[in-house]
Backbone of each chain as ProteinMPNN parsed JSONL, in Angstrom:
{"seq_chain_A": "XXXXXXXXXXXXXXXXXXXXXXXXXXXXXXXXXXXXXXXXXXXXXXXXXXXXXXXXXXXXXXXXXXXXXXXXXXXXXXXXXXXXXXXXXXXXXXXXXXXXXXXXXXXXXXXX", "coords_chain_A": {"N_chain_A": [[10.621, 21.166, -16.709], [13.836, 21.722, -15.215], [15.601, 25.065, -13.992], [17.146, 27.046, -16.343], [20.755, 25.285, -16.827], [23.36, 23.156, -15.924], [23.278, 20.107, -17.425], [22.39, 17.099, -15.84], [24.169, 14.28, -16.842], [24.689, 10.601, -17.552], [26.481, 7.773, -16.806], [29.097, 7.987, -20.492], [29.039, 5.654, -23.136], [26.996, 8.116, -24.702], [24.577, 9.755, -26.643], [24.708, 13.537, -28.032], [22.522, 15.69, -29.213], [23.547, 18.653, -31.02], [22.385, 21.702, -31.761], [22.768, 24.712, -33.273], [21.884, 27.89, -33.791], [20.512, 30.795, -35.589], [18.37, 33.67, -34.63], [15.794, 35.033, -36.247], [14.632, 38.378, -37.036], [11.789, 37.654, -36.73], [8.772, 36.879, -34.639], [6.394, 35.669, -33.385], [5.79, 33.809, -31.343], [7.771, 32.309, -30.486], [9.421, 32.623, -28.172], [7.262, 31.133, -26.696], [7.132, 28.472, -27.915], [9.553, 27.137, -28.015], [10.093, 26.793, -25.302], [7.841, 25.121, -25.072], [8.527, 23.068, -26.63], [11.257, 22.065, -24.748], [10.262, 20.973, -22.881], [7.886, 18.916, -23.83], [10.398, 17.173, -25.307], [11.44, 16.624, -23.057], [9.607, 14.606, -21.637], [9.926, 12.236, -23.789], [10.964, 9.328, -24.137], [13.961, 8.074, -23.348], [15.223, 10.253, -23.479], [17.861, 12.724, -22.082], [18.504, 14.998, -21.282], [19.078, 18.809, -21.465], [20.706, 21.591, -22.616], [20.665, 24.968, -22.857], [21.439, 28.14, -24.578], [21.42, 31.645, -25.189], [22.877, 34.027, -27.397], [23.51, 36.938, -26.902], [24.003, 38.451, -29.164], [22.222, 36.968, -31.016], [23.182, 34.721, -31.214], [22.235, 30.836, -31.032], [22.873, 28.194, -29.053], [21.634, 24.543, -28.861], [21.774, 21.972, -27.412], [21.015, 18.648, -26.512], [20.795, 15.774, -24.694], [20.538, 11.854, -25.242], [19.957, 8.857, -25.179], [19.934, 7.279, -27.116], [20.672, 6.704, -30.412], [17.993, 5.698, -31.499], [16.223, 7.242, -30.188], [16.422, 9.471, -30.674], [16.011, 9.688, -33.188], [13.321, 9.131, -32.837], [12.075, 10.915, -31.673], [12.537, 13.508, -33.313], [11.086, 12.652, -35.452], [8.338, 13.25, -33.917], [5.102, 14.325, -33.681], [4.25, 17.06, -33.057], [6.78, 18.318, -32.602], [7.668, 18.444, -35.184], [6.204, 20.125, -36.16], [6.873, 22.533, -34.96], [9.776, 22.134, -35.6], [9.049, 22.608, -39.111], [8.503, 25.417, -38.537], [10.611, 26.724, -37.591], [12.512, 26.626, -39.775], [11.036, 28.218, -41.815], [10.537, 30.426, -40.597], [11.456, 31.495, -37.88], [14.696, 30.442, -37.799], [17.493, 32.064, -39.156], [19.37, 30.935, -40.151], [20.543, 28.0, -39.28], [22.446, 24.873, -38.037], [22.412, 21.51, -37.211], [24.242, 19.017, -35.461], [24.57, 15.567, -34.551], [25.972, 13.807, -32.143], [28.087, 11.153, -30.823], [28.368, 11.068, -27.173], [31.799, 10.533, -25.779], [33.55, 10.667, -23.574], [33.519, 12.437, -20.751], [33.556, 14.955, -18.37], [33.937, 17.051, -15.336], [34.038, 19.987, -13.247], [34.735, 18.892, -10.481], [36.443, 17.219, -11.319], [38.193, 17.458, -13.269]], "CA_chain_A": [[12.087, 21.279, -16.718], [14.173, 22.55, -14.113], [15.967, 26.284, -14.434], [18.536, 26.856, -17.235], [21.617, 24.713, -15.829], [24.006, 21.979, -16.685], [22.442, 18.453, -17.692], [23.348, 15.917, -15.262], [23.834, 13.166, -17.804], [24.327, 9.505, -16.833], [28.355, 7.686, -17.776], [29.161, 7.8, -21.634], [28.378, 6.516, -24.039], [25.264, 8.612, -24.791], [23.652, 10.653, -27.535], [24.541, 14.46, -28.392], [22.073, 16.901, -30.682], [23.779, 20.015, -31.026], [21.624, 22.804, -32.624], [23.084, 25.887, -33.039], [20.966, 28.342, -34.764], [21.135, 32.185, -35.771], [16.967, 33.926, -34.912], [15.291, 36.072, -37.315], [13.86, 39.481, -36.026], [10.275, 37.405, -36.376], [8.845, 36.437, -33.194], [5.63, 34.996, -33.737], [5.379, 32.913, -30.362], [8.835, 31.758, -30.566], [9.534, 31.652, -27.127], [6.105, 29.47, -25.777], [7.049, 27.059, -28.837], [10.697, 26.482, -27.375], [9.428, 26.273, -23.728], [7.231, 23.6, -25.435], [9.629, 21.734, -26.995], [12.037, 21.56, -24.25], [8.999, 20.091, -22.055], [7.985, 17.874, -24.571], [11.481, 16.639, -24.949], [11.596, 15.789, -21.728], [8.942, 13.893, -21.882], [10.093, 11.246, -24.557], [11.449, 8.003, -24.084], [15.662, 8.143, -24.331], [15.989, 11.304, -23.152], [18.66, 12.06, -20.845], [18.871, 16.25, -20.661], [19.309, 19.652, -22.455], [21.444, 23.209, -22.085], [20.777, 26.025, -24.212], [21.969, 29.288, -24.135], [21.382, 32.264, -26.469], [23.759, 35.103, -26.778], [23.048, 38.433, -26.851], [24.203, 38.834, -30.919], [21.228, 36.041, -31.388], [23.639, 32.903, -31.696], [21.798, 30.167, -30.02], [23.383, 26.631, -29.309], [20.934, 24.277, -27.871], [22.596, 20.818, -26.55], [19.815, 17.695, -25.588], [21.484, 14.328, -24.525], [19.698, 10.841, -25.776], [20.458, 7.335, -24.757], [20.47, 6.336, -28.171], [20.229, 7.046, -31.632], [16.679, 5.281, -31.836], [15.225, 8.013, -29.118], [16.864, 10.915, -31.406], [15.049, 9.735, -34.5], [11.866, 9.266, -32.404], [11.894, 12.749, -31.703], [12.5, 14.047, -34.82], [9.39, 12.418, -36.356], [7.188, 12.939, -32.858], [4.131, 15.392, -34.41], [3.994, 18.5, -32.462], [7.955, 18.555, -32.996], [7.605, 18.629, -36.776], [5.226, 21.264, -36.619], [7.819, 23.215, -34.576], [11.002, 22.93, -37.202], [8.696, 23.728, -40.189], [8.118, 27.227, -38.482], [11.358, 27.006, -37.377], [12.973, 26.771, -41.075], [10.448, 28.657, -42.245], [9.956, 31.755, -39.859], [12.189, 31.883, -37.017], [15.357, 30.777, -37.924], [17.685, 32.748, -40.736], [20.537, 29.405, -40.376], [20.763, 26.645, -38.654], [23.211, 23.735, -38.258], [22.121, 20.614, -36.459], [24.712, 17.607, -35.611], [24.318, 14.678, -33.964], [27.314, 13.286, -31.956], [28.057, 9.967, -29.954], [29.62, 11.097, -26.333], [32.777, 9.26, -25.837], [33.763, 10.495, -22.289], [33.364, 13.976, -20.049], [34.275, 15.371, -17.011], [33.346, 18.515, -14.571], [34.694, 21.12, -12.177], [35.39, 18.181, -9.436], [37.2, 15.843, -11.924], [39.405, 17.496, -13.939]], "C_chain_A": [[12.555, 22.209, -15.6], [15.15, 24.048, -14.89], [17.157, 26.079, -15.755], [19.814, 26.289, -16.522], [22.722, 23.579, -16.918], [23.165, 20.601, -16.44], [23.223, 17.914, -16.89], [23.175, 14.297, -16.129], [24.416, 11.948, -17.208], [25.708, 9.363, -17.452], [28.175, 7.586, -19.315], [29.42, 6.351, -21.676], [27.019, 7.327, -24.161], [25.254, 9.599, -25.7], [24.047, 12.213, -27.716], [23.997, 15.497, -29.305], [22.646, 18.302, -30.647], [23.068, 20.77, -31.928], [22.023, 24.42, -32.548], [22.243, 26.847, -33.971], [20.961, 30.081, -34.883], [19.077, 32.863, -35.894], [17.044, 35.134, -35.901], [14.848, 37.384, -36.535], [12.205, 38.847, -35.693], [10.014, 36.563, -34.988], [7.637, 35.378, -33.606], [4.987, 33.707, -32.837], [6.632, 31.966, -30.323], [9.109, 31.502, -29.016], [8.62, 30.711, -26.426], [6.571, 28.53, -26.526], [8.836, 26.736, -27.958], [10.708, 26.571, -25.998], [8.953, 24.793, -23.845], [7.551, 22.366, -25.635], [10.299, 21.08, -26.371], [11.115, 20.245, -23.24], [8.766, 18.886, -22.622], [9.285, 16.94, -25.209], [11.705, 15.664, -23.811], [10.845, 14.528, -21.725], [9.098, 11.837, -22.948], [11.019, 10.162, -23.678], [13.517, 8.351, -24.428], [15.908, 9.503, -23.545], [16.202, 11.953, -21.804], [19.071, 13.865, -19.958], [19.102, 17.257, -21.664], [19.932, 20.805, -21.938], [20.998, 23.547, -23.185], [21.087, 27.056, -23.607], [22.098, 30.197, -25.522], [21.846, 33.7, -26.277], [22.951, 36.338, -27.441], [22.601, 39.142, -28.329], [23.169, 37.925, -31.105], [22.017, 34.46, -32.055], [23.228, 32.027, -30.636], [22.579, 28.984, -30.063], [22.311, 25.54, -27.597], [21.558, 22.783, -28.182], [21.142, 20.193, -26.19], [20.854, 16.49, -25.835], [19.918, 13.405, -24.656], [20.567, 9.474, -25.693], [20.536, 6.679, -25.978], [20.164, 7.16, -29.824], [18.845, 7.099, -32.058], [15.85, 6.534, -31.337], [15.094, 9.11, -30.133], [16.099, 10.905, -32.567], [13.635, 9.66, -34.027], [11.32, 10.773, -32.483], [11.886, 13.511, -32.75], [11.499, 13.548, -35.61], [8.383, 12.705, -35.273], [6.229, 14.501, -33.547], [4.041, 16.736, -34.46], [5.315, 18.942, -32.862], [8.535, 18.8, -34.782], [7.181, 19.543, -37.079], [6.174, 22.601, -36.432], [9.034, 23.612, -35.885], [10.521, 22.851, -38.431], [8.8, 25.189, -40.159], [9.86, 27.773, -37.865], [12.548, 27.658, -38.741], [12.262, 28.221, -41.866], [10.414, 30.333, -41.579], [11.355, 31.913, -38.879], [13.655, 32.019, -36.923], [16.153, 30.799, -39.292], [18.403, 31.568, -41.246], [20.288, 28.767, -39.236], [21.54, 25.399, -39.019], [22.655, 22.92, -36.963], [23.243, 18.752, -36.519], [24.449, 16.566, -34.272], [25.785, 13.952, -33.789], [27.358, 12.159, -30.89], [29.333, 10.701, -28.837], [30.515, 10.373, -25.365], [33.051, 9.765, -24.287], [33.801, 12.203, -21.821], [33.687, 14.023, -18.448], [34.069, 17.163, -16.353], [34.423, 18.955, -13.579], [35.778, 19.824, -11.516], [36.459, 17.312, -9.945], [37.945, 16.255, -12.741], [40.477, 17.445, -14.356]], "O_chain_A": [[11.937, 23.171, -15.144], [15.356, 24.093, -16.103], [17.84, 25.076, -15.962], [20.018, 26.872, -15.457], [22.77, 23.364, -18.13], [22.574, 20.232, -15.425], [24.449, 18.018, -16.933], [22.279, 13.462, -16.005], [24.764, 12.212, -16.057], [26.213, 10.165, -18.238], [27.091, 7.095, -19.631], [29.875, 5.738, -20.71], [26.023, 6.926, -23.559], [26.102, 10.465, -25.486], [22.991, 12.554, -27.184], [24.726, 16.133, -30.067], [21.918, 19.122, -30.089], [23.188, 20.38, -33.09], [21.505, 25.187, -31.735], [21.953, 26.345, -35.057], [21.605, 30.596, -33.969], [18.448, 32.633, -36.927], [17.962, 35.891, -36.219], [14.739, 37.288, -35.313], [11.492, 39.279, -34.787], [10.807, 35.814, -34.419], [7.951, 34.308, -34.128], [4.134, 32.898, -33.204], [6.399, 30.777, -30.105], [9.048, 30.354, -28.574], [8.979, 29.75, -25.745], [6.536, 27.445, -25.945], [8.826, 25.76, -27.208], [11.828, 26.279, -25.579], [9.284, 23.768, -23.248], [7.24, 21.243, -25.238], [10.451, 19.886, -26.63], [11.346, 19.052, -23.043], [9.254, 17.855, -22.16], [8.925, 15.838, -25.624], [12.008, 14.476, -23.701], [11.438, 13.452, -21.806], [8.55, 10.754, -22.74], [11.64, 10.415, -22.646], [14.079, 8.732, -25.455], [17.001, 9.632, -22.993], [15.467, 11.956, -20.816], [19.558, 14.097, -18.852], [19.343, 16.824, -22.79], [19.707, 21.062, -20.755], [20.874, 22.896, -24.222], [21.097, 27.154, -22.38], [22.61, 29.83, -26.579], [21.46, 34.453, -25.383], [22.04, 36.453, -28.261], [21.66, 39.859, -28.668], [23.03, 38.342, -32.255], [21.676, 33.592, -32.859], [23.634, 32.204, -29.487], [23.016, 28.688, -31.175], [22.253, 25.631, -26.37], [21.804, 22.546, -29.364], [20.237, 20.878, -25.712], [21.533, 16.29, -26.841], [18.771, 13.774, -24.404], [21.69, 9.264, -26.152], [21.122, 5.598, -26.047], [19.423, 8.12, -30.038], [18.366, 8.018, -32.721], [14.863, 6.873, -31.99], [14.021, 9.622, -30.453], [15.551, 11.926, -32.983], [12.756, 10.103, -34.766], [10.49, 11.421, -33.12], [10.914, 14.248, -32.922], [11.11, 14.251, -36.543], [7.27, 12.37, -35.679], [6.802, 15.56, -33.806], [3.837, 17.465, -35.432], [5.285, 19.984, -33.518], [9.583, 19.233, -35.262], [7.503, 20.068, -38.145], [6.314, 23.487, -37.275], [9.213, 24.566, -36.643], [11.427, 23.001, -39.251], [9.035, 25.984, -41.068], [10.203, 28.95, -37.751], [13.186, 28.711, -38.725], [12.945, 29.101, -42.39], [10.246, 31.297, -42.325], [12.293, 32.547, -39.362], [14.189, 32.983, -36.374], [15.904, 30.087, -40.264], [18.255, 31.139, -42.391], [19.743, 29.29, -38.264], [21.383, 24.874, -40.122], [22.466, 23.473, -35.879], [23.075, 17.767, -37.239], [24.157, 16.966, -33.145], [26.551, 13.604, -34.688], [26.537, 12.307, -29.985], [30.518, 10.904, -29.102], [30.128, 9.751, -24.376], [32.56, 8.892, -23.572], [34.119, 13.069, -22.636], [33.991, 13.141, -17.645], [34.093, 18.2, -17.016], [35.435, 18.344, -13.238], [36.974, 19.662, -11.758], [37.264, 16.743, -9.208], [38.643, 15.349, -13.194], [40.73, 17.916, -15.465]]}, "seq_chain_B": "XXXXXXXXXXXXXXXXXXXXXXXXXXXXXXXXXXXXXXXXXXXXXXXXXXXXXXXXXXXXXXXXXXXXXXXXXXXXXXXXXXXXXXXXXXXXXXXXXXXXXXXXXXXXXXXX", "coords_chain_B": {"N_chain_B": [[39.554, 35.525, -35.305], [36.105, 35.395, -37.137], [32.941, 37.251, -36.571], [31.275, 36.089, -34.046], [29.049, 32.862, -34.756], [27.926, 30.377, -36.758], [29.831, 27.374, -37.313], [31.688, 26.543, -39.982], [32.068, 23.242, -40.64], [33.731, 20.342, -41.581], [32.202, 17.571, -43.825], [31.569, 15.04, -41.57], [33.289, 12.209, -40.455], [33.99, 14.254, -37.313], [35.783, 15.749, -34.286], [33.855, 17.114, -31.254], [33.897, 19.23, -28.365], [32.149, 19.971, -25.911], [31.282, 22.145, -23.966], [30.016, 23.289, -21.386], [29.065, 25.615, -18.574], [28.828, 27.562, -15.683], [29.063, 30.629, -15.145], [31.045, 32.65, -11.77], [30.618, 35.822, -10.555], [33.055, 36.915, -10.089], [35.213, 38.6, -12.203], [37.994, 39.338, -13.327], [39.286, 39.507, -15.687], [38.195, 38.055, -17.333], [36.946, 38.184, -20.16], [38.722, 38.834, -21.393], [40.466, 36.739, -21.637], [39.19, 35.233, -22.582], [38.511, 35.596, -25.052], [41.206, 35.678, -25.963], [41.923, 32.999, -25.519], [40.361, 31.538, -27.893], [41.246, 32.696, -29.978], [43.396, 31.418, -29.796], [43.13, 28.517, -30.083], [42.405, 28.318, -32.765], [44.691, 28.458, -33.906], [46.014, 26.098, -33.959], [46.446, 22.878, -34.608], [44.384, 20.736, -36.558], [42.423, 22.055, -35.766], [38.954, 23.099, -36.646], [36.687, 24.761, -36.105], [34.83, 26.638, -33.915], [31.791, 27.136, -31.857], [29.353, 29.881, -29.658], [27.906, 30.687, -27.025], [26.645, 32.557, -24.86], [23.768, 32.536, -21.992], [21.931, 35.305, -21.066], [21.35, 34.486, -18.47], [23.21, 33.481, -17.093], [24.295, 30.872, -18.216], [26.994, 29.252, -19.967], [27.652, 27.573, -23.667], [30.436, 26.94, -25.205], [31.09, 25.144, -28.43], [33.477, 23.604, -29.668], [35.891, 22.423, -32.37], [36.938, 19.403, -33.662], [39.974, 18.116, -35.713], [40.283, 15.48, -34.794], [40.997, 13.226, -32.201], [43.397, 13.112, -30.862], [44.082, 16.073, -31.44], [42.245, 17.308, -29.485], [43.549, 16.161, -27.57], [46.491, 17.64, -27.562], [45.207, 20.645, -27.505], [44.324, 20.628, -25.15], [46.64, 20.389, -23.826], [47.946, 22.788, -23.672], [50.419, 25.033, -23.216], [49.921, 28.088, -22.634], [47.015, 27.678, -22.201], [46.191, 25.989, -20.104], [47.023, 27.281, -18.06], [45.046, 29.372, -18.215], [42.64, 27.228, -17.664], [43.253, 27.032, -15.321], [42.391, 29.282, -13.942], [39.808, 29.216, -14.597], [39.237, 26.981, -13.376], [39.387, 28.153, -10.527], [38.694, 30.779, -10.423], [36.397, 31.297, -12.41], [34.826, 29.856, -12.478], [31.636, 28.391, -11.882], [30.695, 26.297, -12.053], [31.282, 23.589, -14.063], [31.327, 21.751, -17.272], [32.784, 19.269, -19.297], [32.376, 17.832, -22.542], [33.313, 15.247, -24.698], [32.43, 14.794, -28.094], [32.435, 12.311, -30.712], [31.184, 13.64, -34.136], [28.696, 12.748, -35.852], [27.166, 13.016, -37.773], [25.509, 15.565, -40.002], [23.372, 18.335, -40.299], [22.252, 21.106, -42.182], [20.255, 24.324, -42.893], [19.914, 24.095, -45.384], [19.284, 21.186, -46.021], [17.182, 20.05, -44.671]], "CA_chain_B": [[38.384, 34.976, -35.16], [34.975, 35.956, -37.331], [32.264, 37.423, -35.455], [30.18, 34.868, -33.548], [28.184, 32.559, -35.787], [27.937, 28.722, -37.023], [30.763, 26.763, -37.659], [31.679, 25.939, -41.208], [32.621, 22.155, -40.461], [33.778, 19.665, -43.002], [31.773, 16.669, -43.529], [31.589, 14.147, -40.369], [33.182, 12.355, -39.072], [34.894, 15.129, -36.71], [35.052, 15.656, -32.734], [33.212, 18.349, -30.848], [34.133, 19.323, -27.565], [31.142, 20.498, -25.864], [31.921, 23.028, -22.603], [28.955, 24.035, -20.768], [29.841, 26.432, -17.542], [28.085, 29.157, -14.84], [29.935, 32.002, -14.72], [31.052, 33.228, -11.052], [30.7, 37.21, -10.66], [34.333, 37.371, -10.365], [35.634, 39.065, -13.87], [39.618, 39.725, -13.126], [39.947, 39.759, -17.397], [37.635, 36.92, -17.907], [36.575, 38.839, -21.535], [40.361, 39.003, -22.736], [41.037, 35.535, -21.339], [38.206, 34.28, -23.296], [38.974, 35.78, -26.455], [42.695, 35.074, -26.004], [41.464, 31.469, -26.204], [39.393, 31.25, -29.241], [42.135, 32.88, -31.238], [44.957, 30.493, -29.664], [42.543, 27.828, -30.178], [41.949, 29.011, -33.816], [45.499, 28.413, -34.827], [46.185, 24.843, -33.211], [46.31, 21.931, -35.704], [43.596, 20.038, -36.224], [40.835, 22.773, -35.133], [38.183, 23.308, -37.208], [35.32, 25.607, -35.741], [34.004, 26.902, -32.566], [30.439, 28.163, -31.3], [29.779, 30.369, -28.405], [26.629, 31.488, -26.328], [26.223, 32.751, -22.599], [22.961, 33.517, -22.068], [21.673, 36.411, -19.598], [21.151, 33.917, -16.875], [24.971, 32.779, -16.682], [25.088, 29.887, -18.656], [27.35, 29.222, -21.291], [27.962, 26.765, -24.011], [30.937, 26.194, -26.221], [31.394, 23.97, -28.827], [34.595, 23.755, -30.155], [35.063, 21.353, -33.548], [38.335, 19.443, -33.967], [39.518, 16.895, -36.598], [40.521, 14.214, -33.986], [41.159, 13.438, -30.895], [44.735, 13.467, -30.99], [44.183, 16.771, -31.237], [42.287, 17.563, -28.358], [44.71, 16.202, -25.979], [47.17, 18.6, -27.75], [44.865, 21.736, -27.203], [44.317, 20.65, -23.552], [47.982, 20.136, -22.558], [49.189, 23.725, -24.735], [51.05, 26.18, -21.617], [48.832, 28.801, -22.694], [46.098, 26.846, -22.37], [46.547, 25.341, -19.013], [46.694, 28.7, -17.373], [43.399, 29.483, -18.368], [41.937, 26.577, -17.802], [43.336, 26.607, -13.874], [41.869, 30.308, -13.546], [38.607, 28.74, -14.905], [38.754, 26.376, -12.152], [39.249, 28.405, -9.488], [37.909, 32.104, -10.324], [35.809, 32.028, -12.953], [32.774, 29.123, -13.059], [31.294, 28.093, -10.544], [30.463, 25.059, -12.098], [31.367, 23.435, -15.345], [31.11, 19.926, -17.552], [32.937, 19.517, -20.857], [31.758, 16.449, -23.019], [34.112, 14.966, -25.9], [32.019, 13.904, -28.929], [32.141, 12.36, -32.128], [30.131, 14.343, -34.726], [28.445, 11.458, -36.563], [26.404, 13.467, -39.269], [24.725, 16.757, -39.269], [22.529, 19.079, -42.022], [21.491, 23.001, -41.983], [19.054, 24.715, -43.168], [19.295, 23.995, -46.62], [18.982, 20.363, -46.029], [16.962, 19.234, -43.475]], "C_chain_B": [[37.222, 36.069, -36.2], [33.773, 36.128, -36.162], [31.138, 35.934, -35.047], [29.329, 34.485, -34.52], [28.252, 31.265, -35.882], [28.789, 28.278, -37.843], [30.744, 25.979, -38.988], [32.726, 24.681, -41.206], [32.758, 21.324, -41.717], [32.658, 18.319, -42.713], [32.179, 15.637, -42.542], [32.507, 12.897, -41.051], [34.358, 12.657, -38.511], [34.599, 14.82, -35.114], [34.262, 16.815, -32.667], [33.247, 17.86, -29.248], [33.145, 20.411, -27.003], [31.234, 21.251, -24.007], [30.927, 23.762, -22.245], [29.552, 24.421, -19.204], [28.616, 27.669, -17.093], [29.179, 29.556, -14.604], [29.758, 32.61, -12.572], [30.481, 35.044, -11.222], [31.758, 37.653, -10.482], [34.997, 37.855, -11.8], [37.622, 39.194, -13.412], [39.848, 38.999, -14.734], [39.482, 38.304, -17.733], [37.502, 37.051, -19.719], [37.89, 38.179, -22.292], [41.043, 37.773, -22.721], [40.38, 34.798, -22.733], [38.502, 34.2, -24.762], [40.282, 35.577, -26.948], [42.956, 33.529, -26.312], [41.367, 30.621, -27.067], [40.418, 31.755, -30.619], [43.364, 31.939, -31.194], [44.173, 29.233, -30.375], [42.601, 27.826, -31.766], [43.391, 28.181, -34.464], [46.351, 26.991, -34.442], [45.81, 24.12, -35.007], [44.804, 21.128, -35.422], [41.852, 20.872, -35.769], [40.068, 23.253, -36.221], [36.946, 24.335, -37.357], [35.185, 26.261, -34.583], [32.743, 27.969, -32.935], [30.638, 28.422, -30.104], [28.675, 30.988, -28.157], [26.868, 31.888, -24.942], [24.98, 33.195, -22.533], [22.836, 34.03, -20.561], [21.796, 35.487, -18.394], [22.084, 33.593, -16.414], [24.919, 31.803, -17.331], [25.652, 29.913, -20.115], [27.861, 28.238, -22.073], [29.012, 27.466, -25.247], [31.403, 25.367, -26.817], [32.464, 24.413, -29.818], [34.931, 22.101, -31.106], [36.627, 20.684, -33.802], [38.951, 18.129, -35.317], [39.655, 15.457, -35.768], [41.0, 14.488, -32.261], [42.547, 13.614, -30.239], [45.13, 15.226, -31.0], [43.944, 18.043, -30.794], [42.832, 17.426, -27.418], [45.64, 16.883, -26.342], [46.847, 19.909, -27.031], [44.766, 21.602, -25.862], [45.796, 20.431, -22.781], [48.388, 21.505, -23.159], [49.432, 24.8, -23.355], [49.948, 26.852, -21.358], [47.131, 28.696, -21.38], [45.502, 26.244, -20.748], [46.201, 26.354, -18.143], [45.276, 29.18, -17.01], [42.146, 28.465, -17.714], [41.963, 25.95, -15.734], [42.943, 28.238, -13.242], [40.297, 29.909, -13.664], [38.752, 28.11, -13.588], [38.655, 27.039, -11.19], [38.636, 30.233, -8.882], [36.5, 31.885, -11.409], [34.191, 31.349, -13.088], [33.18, 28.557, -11.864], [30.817, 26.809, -10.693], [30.822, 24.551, -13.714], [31.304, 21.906, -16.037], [32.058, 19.923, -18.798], [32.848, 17.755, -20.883], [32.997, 16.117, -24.481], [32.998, 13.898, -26.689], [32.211, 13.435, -29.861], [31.038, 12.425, -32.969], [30.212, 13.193, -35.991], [28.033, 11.521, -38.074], [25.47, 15.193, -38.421], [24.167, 17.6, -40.822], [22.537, 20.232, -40.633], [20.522, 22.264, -42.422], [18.283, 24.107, -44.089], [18.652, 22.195, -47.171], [18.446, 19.4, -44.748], [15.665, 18.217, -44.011]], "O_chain_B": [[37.347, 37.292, -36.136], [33.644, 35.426, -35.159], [30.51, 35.126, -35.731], [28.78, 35.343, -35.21], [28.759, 30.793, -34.865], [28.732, 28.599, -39.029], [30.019, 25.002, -39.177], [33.889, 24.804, -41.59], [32.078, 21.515, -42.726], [32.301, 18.062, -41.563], [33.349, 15.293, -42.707], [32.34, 12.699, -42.254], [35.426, 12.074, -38.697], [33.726, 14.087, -34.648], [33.956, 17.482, -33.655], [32.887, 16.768, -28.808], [33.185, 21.563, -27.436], [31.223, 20.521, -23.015], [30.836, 24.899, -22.707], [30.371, 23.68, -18.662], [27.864, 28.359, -17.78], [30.113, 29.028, -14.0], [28.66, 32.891, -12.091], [29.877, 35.291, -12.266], [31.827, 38.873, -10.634], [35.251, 36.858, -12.478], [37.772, 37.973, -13.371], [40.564, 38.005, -14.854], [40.211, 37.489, -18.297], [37.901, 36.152, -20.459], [38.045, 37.423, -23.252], [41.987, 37.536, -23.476], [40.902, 34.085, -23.59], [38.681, 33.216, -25.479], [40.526, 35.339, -28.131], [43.804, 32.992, -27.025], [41.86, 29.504, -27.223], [40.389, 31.374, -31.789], [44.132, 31.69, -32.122], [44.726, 28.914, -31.427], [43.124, 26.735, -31.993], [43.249, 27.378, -35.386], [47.534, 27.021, -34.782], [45.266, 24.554, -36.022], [44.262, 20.977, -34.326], [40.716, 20.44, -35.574], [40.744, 24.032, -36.892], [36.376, 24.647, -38.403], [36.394, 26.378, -34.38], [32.609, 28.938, -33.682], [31.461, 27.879, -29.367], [28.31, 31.858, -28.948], [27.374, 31.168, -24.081], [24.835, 34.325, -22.997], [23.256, 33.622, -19.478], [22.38, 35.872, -17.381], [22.059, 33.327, -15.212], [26.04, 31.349, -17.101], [25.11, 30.368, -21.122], [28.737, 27.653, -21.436], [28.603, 28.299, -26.056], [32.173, 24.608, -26.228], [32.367, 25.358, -30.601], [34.48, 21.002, -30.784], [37.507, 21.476, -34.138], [38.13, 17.301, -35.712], [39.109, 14.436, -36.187], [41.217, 15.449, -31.523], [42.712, 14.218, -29.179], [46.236, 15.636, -30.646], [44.459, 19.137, -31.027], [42.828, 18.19, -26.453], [46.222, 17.115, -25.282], [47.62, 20.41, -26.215], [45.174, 22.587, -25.245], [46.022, 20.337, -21.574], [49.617, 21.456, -23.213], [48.504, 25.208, -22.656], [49.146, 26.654, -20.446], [46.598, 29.264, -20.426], [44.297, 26.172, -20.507], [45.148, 26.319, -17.507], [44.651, 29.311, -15.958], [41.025, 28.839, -17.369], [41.299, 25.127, -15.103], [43.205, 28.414, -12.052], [39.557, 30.323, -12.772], [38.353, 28.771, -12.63], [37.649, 26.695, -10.57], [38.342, 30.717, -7.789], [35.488, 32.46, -11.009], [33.095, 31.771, -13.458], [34.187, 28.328, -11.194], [30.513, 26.141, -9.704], [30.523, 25.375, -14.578], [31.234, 20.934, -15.285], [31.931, 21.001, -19.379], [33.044, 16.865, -20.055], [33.373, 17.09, -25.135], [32.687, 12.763, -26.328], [32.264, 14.427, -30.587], [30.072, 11.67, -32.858], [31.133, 12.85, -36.733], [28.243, 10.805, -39.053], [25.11, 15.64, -37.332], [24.512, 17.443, -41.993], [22.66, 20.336, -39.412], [20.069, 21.123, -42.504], [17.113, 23.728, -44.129], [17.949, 21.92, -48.144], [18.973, 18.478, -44.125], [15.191, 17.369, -43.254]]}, "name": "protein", "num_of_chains": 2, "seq": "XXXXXXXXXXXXXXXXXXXXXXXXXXXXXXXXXXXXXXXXXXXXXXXXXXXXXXXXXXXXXXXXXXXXXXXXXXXXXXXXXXXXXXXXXXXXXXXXXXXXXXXXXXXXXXXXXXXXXXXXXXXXXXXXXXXXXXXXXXXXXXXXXXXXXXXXXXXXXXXXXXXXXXXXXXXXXXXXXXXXXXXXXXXXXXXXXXXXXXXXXXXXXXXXXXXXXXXXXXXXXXXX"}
């Protein structure tokens, strides 16, 4: 993956997971496993890009674009990624909300 | 506004207006702009939520939760609003995207 940045995503429609999530004080290898993930993300079939960004107070919101619904459920059953949000639920984070949104149309700096 | 944290949304299906942005190093009252925002934002019809990260490296995502779309093109035409959003363009990011979604379905913690 390239540096933290904005996703250059392809024209709508397309796929939004929003994950916003609140960490625990436990660490436990938390950041190699979300290095991992984003990598392995990449990697899959469908997928189109990700932002995250985690503030200072520990509110994270992590953003991945997906060409379809089908890709988004791939991912969510793919093995290593399961293993991940057990320890995620379990250990790392205290809440978490995760939605899934279809994006209808967007626009940047040049086009507003 | 409550302090930063995860948006207590009603069941789907809502929008989410998803505003990823690099911060310039120009500040001329970016802070009080920002937060001047989130509380105007706050009392708009139709608004439901917002999240909010920047992390250390400059980027920042928020997602802002609304019940329709009718009343995002409200919050994007409000005077206020406008102001801000033409200081954004031209002092404050150096690059930015915002995405309009509809939030299809989504679980926490307690049900994933």
């Amino acid at each position: 993956m390239s540096p933290p940045g904005i996703a250059h995503t392809p024209a709508p429609p397309y796929y939004a997971v929003i994950f916003t999530s609140l960490r625990t004080d436990a660490d436990g290898g938390y950041g190699r496993m979300a290095e991992r993930m984003v990598e392995l993300a990449a990697q899959q079939p469908g997928f189109l890009g990700v932002e995250s960004a985690r503030d200072a107070g520990g509110l994270g919101i992590t953003v991945s674009y997906w060409e379809s619904e089908e890709a988004i459920a791939r991912w969510k059953a793919n093995a290593q990624h399961r293993v991940a949000q057990e320890a995620g639920r379990k250990t790392w984070y205290s809440d978490y909300q995760l939605r899934v949104a279809k994006v209808e149309r967007e626009y940047g700096k040049s086009a507003a």
